[in-house]
C-alpha positions in Angstrom: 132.3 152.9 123.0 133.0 150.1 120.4 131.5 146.9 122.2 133.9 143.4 122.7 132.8 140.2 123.8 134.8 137.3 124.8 134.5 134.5 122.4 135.3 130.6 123.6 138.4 129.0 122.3 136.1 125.7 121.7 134.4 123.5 118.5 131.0 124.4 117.3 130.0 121.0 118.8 131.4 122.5 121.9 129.4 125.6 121.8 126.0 123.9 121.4 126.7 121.7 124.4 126.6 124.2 126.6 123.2 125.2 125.6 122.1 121.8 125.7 123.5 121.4 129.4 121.8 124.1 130.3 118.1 123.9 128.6 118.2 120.1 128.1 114.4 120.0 127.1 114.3 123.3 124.8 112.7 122.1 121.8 116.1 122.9 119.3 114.3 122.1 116.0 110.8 122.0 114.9 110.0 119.9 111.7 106.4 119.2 110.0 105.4 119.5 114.2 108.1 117.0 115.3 109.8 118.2 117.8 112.9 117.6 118.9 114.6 118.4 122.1 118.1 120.0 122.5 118.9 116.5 124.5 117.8 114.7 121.8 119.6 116.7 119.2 122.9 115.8 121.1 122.3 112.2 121.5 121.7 112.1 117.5 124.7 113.9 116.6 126.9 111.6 119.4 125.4 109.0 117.6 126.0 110.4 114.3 129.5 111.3 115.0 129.8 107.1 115.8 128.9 106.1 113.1 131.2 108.6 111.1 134.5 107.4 112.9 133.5 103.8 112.0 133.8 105.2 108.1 137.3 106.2 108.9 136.2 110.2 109.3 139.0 112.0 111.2 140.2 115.1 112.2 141.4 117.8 109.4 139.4 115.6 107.2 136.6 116.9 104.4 133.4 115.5 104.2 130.8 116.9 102.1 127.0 117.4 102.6 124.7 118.3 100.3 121.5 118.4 101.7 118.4 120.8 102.0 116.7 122.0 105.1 116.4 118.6 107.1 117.1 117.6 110.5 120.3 115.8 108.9 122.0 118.1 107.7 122.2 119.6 111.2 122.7 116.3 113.2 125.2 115.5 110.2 126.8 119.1 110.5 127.7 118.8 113.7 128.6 115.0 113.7 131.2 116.2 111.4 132.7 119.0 114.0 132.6 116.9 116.5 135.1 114.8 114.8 137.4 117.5 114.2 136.8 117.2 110.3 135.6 120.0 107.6 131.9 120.2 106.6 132.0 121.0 102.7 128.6 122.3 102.2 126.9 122.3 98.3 123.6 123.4 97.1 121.5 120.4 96.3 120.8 121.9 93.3 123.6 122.4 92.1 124.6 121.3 88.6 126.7 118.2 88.5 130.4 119.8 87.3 129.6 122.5 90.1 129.1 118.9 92.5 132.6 117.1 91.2 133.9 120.5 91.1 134.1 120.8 94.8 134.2 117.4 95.7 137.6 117.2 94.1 138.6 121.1 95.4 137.6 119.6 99.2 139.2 115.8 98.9 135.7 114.6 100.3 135.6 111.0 100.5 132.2 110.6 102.0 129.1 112.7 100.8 126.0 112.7 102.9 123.3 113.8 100.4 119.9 114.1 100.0 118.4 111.1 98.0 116.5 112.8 95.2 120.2 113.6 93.5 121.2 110.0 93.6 121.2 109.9 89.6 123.1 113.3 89.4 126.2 111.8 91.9 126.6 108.6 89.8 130.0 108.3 89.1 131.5 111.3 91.1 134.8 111.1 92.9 133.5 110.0 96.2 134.4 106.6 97.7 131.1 106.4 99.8 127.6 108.5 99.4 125.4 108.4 102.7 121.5 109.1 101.1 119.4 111.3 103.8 115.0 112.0 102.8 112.9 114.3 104.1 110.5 112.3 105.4 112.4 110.7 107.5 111.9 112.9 110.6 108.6 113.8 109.9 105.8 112.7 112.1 104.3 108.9 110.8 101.5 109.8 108.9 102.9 112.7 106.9 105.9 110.4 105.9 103.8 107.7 104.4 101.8 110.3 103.1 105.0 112.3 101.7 106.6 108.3 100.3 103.3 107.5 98.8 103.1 110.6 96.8 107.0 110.5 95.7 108.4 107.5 93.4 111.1 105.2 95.2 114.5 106.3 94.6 116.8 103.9 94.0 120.5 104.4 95.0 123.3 102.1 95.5 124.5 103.8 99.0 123.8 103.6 102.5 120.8 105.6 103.7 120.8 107.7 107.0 119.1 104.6 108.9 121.6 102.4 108.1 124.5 104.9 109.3 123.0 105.6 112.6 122.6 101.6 112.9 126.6 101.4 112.1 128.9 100.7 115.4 131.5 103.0 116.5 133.3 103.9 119.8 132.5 107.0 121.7 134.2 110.2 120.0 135.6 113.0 122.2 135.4 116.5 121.4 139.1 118.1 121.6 138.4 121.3 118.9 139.6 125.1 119.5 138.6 127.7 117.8 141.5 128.2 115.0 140.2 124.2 113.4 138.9 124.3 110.0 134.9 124.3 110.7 132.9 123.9 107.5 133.3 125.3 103.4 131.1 127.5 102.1 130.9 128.5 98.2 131.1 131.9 96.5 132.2 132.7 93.0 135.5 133.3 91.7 137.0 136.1 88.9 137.8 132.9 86.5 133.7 131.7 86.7 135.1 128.9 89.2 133.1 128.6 92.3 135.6 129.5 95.3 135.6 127.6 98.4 135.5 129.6 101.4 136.9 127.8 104.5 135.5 128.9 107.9 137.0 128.1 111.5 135.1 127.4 114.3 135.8 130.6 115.9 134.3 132.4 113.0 130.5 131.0 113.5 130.9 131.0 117.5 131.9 134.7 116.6 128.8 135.3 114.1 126.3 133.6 117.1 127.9 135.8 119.9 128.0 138.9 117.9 124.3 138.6 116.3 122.8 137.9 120.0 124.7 140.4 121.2 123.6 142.8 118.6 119.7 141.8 118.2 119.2 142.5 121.6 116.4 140.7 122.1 116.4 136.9 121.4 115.6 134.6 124.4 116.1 130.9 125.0 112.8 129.4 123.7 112.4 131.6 120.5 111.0 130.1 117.8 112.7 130.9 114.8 111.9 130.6 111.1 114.8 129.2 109.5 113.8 129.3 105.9 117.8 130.2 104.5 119.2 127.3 103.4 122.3 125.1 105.8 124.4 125.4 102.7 124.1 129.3 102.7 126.3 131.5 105.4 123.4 133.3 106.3 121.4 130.0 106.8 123.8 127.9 108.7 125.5 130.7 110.7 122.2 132.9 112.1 119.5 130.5 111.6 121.0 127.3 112.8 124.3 128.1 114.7 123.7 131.6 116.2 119.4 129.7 117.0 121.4 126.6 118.7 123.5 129.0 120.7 121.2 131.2 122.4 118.8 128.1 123.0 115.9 128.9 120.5 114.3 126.4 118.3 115.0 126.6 114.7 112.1 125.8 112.2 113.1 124.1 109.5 111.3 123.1 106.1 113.3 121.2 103.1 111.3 123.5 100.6 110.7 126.7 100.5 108.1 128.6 98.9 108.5 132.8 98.9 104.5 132.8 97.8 104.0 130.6 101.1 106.2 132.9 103.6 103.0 134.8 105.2 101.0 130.9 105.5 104.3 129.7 107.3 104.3 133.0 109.6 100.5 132.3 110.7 100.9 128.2 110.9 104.4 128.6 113.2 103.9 131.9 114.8 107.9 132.6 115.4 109.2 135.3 117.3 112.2 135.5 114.9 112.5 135.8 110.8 115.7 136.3 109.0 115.9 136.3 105.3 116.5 137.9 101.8 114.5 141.1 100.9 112.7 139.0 98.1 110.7 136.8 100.9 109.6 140.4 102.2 108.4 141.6 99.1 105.9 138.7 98.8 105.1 139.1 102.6 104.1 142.8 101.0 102.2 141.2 98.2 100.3 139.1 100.9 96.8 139.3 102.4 96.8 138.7 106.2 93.7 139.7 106.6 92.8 140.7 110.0 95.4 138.2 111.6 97.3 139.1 114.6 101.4 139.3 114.5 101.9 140.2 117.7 103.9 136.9 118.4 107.2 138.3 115.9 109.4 140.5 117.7 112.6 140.2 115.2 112.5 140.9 110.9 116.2 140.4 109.8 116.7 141.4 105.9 119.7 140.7 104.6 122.1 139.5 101.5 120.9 142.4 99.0 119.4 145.7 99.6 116.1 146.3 100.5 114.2 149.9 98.9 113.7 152.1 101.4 109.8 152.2 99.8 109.4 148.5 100.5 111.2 148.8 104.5 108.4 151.9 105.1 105.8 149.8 103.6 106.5 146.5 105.3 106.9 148.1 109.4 103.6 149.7 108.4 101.8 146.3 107.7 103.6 144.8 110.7 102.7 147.4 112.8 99.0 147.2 111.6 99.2 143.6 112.2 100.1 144.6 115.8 103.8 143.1 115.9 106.3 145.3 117.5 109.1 144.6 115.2 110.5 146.5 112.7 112.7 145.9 109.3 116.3 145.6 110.9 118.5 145.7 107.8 122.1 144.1 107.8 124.9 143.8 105.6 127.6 141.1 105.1 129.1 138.4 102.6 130.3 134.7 103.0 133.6 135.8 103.5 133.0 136.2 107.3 130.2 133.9 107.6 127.1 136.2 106.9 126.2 139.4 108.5 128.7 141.6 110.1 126.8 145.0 110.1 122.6 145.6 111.6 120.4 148.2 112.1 120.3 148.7 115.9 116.5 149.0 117.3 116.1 152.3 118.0 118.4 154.2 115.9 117.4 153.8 112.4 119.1 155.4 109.8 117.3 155.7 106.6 119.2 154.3 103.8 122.0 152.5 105.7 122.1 148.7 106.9 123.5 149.6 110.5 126.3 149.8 112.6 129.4 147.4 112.8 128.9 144.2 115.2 131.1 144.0 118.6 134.4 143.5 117.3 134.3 144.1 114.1 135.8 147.0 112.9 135.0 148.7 108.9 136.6 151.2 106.6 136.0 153.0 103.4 139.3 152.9 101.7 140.7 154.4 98.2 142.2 151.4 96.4 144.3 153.6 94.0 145.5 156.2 97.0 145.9 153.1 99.5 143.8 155.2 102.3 141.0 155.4 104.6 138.4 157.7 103.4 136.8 160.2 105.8 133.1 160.3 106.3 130.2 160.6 103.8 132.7 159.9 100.9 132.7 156.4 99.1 134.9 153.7 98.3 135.3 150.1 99.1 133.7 148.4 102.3 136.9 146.7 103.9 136.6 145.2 107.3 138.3 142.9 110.1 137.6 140.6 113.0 137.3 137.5 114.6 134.4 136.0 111.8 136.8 137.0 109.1 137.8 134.0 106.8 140.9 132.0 106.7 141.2 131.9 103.1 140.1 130.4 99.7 140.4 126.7 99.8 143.4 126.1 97.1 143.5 129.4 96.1 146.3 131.2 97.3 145.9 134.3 94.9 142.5 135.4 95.4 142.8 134.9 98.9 146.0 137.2 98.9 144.0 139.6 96.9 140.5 139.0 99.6 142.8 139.7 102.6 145.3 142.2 102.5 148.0 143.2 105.3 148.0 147.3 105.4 150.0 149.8 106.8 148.9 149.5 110.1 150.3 146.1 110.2 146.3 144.6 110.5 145.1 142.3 107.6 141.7 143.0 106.1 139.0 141.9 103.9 138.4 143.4 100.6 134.7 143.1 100.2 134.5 144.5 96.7 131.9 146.1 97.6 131.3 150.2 97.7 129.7 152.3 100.1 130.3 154.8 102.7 129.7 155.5 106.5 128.6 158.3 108.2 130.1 160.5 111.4 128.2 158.3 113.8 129.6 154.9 112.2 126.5 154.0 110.2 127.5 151.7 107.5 125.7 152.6 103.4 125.9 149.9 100.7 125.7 151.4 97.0 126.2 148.4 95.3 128.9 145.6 94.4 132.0 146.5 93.0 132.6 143.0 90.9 130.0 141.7 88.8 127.5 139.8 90.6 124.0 138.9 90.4 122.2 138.4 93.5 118.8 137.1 93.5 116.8 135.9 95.9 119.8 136.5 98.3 122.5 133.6 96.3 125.3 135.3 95.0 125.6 134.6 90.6 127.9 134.8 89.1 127.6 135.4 85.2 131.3 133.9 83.8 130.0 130.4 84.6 126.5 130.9 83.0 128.4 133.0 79.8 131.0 129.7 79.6 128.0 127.2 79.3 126.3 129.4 76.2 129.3 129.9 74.7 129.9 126.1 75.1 126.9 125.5 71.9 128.4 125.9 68.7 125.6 128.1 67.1 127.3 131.0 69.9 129.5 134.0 68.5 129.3 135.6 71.9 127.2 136.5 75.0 126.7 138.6 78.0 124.6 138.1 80.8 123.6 140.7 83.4 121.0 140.8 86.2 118.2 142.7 85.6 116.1 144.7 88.1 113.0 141.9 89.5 110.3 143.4 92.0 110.4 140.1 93.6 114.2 138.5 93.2 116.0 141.4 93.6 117.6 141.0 90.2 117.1 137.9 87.5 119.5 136.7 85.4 119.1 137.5 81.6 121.5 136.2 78.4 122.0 138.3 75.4 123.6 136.3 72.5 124.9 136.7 69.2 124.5 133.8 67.0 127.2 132.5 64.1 126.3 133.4 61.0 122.7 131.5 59.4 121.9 130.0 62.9 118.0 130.3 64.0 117.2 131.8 67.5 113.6 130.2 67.4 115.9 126.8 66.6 119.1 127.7 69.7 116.9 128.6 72.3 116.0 125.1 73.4 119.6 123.7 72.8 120.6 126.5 75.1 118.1 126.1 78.1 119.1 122.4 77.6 122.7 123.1 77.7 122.1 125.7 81.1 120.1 123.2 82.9 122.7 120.6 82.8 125.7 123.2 83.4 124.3 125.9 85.4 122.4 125.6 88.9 118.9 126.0 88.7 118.5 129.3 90.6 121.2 131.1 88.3 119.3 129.8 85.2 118.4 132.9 83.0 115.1 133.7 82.9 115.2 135.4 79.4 117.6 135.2 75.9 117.8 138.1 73.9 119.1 137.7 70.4 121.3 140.5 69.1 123.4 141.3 65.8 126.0 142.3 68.2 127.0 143.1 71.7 127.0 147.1 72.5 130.6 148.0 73.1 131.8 151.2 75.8 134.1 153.5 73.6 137.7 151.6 74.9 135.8 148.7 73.1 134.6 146.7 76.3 131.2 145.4 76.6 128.6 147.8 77.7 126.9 145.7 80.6 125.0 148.5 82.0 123.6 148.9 78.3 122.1 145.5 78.3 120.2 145.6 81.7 119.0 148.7 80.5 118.0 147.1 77.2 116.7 143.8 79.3 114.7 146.4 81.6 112.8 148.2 79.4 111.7 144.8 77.5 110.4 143.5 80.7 107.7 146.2 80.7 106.9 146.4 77.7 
């Protein structure tokens, strides 16, 4: 019997409230060993929310935040809801045109950022920048510790103490569930980043439907929320769906994948959720003869994870005597994060799970316009209440993302191929479009292949993820230079040219220089060629 739930026509403001009202002195986020309560966390964001309406923030209104792991991005977040206005989230590192970029797609007019990027905002279209640190929730001695060892970063904006110390009038939450709730960023068929615009009722959906669905989270959890805010997977399960169910989120503004088992002894959660690349070094790790018995809950999601590497790591946990187990999920930003998870005790090799309550999947023929029938591929489409309301000023791919069918019922075109089974089970093969996805983010190779082919010395280029035993997959460039042009000499002009253009975590790892791209026989380029090519040069 397909599950439903009943999900609360309210703000995501709203939905945290209750849990506050109800475990008032939960500890809701755990930074550097600074705790702080769920009552605290609402008297912040009040506060917060303040001190926003004083800047002229209202409802239906963008404002943009662009900040890593830190207690103000969620006290910031959900100041923003509060208010009734859009949270337009961007990766810190991001390269500057990817920052104006979707400051002008979202009509932000105040940024709150993180104060490190100060130099890469000057001059963007915003008419006020709010600078948040790191340091400034951690516990006194590891702050001055953590200023001394950092230079001073000057910036002409207003810092995070200066806008909590900013007057305002008290702001009342009136937001349903249908209210633009926050913009999250994926890529787009023309190399532009798309903007992804969420509702309220689509994260309240994703915290209702993974609780549901885990089966086993508790108020008091402690869960390691390493995934970044600006990243579906980061804001909706390990913020949002953490805040709901009254856990405590652990968050850390860096992250370090070499680090993961040293966080997992220091904080001892009961919960991680994360990419399959931070499992692969948890594999990679020695844990000695330490004790795991705390974790009850491993999440992978956001690429696949080899079956080899899920047997390998529920042996090590269950040597390490925890009674989890690999639950592997599937999803895309498109409806938040994760719409799809292994239940607990019916694995089935090779698939990532069963459907959540309310959300309903097909494997359909594109070319045929039909369902498919068990065991036989073709895209993942899906519907339900985390579902998207569209690309933000992009009418035509949203019209091609969410389609109205013959049954009259819209839904999502993932792009993505697999097949399910008699019983339901959903199995990803791989993505239809092409994507590179490494370390979990989503790149996508137009925008890196428009920044090569931006230097002069460049008669063409491809680039195309390459299997990574780590990553997942790492991005690779193969160019073809103009005529008497050096490699040895355009190398450096082009890691210059990507590091100024191109975010840091799509940067390629590797250049290969060729006489000329290898062509299929209807004369387009051969991609699966070059990650062949790019494989076998890795090992040798």
């Amino acid at each position: 019997m397909k599950r439903h739930l009943e999900y609360p026509d309210c703000s995501l403001y709203g939905q945290i409230a209750k849990t506050a009202a109800a475990y008032p002195d939960n500890r809701a986020i755990s930074y550097y060993g600074r705790h702080i309560s769920y009552r605290q966390l609402m008297q912040h964001i009040d506060r917060c929310a303040e001190a926003l309406s004083s800047l002229k923030i209202r409802k239906g209104d963008s404002m943009s935040v662009i900040l890593p792991n830190i207690p103000q991005a969620v006290i910031g977040f959900y100041a923003i809801n509060k208010l009734g206005a859009v949270a337009n989230m961007i990766h810190p590192l991001s390269a500057r045109g990817e920052i104006e970029y979707a400051l002008q797609l979202s009509g932000s007019r105040v940024t709150l950022a993180l104060d490190a990027i100060a130099e890469k905002l000057t001059g963007l279209p915003a008419d006020m920048v709010i600078f948040a640190s790191p340091d400034s929730f951690m516990p006194l001695p590891l702050g001055m510790a953590y200023r001394i060892r950092t230079r001073k970063i000057r910036h002409t904006g207003m810092n995070w103490e200066q806008l909590m110390q900013q007057p305002g009038t008290p702001v009342t939450d009136t937001g349903t569930g249908a209210d633009g709730a926050a913009v999250l960023y994926t890529g787009g068929t023309t190399g532009k980043p798309k903007g992804i615009l969420l509702t309220n009722l689509n994260f309240n959906a994703l915290a209702l439907q993974s609780i549901d669905s885990c089966g086993c989270l508790e108020p008091g959890d402690r869960v390691l929320s390493v995934m970044p805010v600006f990243h579906g997977f980061g804001l909706g399960v390990c913020i949002h769906t953490v805040l709901t169910f009254g856990g405590t989120a652990i968050m850390l503004p860096r992250f370090n994948p070499r680090e993961f088992h040293k966080l997992i002894l220091r904080y001892r959660p009961n919960v991680i959720a994360g990419v399959p690349s931070i499992y692969e070094y948890l594999l990679r790790s020695d844990l000695g003869s330490r004790k795991l018995d705390f974790l009850k809950v491993a999440i992978s999601g956001g690429d696949s994870l080899a079956g080899s590497t899920k047997r390998q790591l529920d042996e090590v946990l269950r040597q390490h005597g925890s009674p989890a187990r690999i639950r592997e999920g599937y999803g895309l930003t498109e409806c938040v994060t994760g719409s799809c998870l292994m239940p607990r005790e019916r694995e089935r090799e090779g698939s990532v799970g069963l459907p959540y309550a309310d959300m309903q999947y097909k494997i359909y023929d594109n070319d045929r316009k039909v369902e498919l029938p068990p065991e036989e591929t073709g895209e993942i489409i899906l519907r339900g209440p985390t579902v998207m309301q569209g690309y933000l000023q992009n009418p035509e791919e949203t019209a091609r993302a969410l389609q109205t069918h013959a049954d009259g019922q819209t839904w999502l075109h993932t792009g993505d191929l697999g097949y399910m089974d008699e019983e339901g089970y959903v199995y990803f093969k791989q993505r239809h479009k092409r994507v590179i996805v490494s370390n979990g983010y989503s790149i996508y190779p137009q925008s890196i292949e428009n920044a090569i082919l931006s230097c002069a010395e460049v008669a063409a280029c491809a680039v195309v993820g390459v299997p990574d035993p780590i990553r997942g997959q790492q991005v690779q460039a193969f160019v073809v230079l103009c005529d008497g042009a050096d490699p040895a000499q355009t190398e450096p002009i082009l890691r210059a040219i990507c590091r100024e253009q191109v975010a840091a975590y799509a940067l390629p790892r590797r250049f290969h220089f060729l006489e000329a791209l290898p062509k299929t026989l209807v004369g387009k380029i051969a991609y699966s060629q070059l990650e062949a090519m790019g494989s076998t040069e890795d090992k040798t």
